[in-house]
C-alpha positions in Angstrom: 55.9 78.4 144.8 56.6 79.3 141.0 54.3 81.9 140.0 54.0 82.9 135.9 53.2 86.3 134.1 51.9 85.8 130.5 52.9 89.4 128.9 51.6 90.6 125.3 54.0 93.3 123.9 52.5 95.1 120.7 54.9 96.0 117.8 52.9 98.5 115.2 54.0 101.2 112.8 52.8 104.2 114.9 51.0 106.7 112.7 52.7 110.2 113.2 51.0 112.6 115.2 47.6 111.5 115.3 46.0 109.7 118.5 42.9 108.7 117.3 44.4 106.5 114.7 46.7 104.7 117.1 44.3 104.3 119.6 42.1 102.3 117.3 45.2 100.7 115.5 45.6 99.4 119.3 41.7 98.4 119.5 42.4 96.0 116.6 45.1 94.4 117.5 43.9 93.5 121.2 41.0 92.3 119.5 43.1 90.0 118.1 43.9 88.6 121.1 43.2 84.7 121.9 43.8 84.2 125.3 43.9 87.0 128.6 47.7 88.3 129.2 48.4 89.1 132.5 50.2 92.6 131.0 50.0 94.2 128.0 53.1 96.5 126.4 52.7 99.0 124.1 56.1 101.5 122.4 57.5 104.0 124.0 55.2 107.4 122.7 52.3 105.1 121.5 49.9 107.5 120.6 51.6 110.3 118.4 55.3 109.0 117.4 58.3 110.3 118.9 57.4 113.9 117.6 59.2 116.8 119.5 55.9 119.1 119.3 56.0 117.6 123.0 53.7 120.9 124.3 51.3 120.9 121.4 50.5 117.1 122.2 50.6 117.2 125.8 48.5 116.2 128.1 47.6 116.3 131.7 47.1 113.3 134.0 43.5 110.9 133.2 43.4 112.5 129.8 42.7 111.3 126.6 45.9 109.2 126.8 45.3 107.9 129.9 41.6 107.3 129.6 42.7 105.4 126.7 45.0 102.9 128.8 42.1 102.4 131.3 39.7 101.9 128.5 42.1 98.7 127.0 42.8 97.7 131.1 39.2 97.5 131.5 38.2 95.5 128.3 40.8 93.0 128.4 41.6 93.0 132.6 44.7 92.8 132.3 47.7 95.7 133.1 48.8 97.6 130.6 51.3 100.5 130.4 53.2 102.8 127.3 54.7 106.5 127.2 53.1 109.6 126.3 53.5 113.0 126.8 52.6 114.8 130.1 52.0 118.2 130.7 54.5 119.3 133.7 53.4 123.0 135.2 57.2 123.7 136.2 58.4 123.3 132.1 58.5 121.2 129.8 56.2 118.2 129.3 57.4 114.5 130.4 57.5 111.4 128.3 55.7 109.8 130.8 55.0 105.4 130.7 51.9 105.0 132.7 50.5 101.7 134.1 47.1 101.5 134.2 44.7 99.0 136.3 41.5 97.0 135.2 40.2 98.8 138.1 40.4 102.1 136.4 43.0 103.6 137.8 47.0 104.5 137.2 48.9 102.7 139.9 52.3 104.4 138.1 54.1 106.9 136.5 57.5 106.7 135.3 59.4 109.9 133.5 62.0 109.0 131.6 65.3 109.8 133.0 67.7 109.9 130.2 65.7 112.4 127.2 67.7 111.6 124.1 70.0 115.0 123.0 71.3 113.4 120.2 67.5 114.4 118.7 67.3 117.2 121.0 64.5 115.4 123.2 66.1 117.2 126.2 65.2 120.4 124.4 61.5 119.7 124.7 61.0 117.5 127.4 62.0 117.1 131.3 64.1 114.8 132.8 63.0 112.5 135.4 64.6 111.7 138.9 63.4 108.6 140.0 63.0 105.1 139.3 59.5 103.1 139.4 59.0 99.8 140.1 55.1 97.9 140.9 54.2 94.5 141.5 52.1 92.6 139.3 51.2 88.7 140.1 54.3 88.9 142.6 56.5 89.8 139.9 58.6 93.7 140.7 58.4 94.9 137.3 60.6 98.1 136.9 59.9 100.9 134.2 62.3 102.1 131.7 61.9 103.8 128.1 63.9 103.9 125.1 67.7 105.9 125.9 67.5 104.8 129.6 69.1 101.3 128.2 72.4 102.8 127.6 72.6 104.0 131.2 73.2 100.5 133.1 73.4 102.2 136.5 69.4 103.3 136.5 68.5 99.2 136.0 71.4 98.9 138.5 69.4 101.0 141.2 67.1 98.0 141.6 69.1 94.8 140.8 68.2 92.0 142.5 64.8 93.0 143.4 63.7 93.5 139.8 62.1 90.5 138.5 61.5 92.0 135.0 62.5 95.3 133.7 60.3 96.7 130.8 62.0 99.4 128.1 60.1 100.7 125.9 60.7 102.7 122.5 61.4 104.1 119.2 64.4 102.8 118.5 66.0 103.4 115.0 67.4 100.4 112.5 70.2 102.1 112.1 71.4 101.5 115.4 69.0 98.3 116.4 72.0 96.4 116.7 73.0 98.2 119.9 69.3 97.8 121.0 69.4 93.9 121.2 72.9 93.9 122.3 72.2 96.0 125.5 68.9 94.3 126.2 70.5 90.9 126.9 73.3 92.6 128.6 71.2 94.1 130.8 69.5 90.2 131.5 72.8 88.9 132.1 74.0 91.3 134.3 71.1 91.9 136.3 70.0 88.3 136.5 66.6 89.4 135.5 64.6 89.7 132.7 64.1 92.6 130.3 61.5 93.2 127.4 62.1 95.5 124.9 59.2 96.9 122.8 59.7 98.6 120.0 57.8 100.2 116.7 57.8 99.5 113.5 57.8 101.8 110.2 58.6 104.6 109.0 58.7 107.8 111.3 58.5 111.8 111.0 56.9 114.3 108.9 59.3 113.7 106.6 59.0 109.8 107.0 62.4 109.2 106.8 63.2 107.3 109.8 62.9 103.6 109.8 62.3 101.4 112.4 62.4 97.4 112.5 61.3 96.6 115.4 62.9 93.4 117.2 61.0 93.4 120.0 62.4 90.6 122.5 62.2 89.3 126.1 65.7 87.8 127.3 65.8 85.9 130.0 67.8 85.9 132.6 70.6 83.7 130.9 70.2 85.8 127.9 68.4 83.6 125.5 65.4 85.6 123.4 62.3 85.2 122.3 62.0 87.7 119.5 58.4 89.2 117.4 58.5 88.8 113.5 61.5 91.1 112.2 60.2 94.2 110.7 56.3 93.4 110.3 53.8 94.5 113.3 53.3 91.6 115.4 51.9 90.4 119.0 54.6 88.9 120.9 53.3 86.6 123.5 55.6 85.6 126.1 55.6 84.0 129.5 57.7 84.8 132.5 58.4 82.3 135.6 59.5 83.4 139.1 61.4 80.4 139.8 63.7 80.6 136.8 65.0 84.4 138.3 65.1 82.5 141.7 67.3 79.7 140.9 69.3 81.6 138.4 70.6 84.0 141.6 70.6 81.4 143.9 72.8 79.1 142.0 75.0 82.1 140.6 75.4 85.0 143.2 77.3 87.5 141.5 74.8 90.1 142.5 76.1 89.8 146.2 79.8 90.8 145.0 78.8 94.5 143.9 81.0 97.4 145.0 80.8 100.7 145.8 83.0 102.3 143.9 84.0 105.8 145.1 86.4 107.0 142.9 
């Protein structure tokens, strides 16, 4: 049986450092909305920016943040996840994407494995260790944010049960080409598909670094479906089991994978 997921993935110029504003900046453009999605995507650090005040902004679990996501679950009832930053009592806080039910709860909690050194993010934030992967409509939906995409052995960990893998972020125009580059590589080679969401705009205090956005979902033979270049936008797209079945059924290359030892 071919089963769909209809997925809404919000691209918006994050306002820097302030929750409120986002939250209701989010509250807008859901409102906007003319038909139910199944799952809703918002950036990677949705609610402040991708500040490194990480312990002046965290939060602990079924806070503000989190409230937030069950709040928008509730109202729309569909799924919907993004990152924020978690308080952690052994250090420093995670950037944490959470998943959060129209039955009021968080089903997940992924912490972003690869913090990004290049801006010190590993200097105020903790590394996670594991993977996380739920199941929405039938569909195993694996979590990754931002940095994780240029690290293709964390979406190798679950190829070929992965149905759709989710990175989200604040990635930079000064390197977006990498960003779409390794998103489709990352469909082809996992035979799966992968939506990127990412802000728009203009970030820090300074407000010097620009974003484009370029959201996309590939598919699993690599072709996009892409939201409007640099402007905030709703990106609607819809996902099909079948296409993920055939696609590994007719080409197996997932089967010839080696352990390489040394």
């Amino acid at each position: 049986m071919n089963r769909f997921l209809n997925i809404v993935a919000l691209q918006f110029d994050i306002i820097w450092e302030d929750k409120e504003a986002n939250f209701q900046k989010i509250r807008d453009m859901i409102s906007r909305l003319d038909s139910k999605p199944d799952l809703i995507v918002l950036p990677e650090t949705f609610a402040t920016g991708f500040t490194m005040k990480s312990e002046t902004f965290a939060e602990s679990q079924m806070e503000l943040t989190e409230k937030f996501l069950i709040e928008i679950s509730k109202k729309t009832g569909a799924v919907i996840g993004g990152s924020w930053m978690e308080k952690n009592p052994d250090g420093m806080p995670f950037n944490t994407f959470s998943i959060a039910r129209p039955s009021g709860i968080i089903t997940n909690r992924y912490h972003k494995i690869h913090p990004f050194s290049f801006a010190e993010e590993d200097k105020f934030f903790t590394a996670g260790e594991y993977t996380e992967t739920l199941e929405l409509n039938g569909f195993k939906i694996s979590l990754l944010i931002c940095y994780d995409l240029r690290f293709p052995e964390v979406f190798r960990k679950t190829a070929g049960t992965t149905d759709l893998y989710l990175v989200i972020a604040n990635w930079p125009q000064a390197r977006i080409e990498h960003w779409t580059t390794l998103l489709k590589a990352r469909a082809i080679e996992n035979q799966a598909y992968v939506l990127g969401v990412n802000r728009v705009g203009y970030a820090g205090r300074k407000q010097q670094l620009y974003h484009t956005g370029s959201s996309v979902l590939f598919d699993p033979y690599g072709s996009g479906e892409f939201a409007k270049g640099e402007k905030e936008d709703i990106l609607k797209v819809r996902i099909s089991s079948k296409e993920v079945k055939d696609l590994r059924e007719k080409f197996p290359f997932l089967k010839d994978r080696k352990n390489i030892i040394r």
